[in-house]
C-alpha positions in Angstrom: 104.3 94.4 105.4 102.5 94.9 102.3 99.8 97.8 103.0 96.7 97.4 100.7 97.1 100.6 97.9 100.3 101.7 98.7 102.3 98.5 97.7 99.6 96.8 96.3 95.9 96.9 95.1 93.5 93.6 96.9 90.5 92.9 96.0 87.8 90.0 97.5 88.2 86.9 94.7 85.1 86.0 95.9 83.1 88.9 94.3 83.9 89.7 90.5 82.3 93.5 91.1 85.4 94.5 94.0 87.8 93.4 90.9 86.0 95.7 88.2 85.2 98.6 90.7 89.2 98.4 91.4 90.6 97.8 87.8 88.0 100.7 86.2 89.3 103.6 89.3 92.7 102.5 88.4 92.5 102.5 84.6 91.1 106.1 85.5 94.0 107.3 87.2 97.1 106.1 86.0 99.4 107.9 87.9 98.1 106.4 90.9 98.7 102.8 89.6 101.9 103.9 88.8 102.5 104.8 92.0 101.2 102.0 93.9 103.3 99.8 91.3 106.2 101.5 91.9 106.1 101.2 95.4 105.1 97.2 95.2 108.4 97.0 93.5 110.4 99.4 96.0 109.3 97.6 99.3 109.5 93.6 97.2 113.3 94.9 96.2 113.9 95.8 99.4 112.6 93.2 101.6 112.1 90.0 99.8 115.1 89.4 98.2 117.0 85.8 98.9 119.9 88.2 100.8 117.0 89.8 102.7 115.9 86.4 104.1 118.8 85.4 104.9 120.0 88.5 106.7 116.5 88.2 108.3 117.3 84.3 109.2 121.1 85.1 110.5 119.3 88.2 112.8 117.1 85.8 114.2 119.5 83.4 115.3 121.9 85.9 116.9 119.0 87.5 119.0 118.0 83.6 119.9 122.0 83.1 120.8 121.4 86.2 123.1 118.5 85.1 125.0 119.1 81.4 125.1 122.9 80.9 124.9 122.4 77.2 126.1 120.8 76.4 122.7 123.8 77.1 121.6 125.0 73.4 121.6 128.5 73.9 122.0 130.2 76.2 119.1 133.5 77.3 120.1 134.7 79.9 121.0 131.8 81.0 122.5 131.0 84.7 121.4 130.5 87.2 123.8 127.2 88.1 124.7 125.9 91.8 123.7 122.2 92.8 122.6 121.8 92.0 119.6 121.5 95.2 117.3 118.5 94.2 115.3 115.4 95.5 115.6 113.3 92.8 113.7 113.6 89.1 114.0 112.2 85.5 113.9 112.6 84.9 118.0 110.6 88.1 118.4 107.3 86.9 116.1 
């Protein structure tokens, strides 16, 4: 997940003076925003690209075919069974 100042900078839209206090400590420190932007695009590159989600969406269904192979609904021929070897899925949230 995103993590609040490493990948990103949040702020409450609610109050104007959480914006301001953020944007004036990171218009004083440049490097840091850099960094923090750098990161944002490291981690969105890495995880939310249209392959990622549908690596993430082909993972899930092979750990569902593993736990429920009745869902299945007939493909042919059936795969073997084996664990899965993904460590992150859609069956698992």
């Amino acid at each position: 997940p995103l993590v609040d100042g490493v990948h990103l900078v949040v702020y409450d839209h609610a109050d104007r003076s959480d914006l301001e206090r953020k944007l004036r400590y990171y218009l004083a420190r440049p490097e840091e925003a850099a960094r923090v932007a750098a990161n944002g695009l490291a981690h969105v590159l890495r995880h939310h690209r249209a392959v990622s989600r549908v690596d993430y969406v082909l993972r899930s269904l092979a750990d569902k075919w593993q736990a429920h192979p009745e869902d299945d609904h007939g493909r042919w021929p059936r795969p073997p069974l084996r664990k899965a070897p993904y460590s992150e899925t859609g069956f698992q949230i």
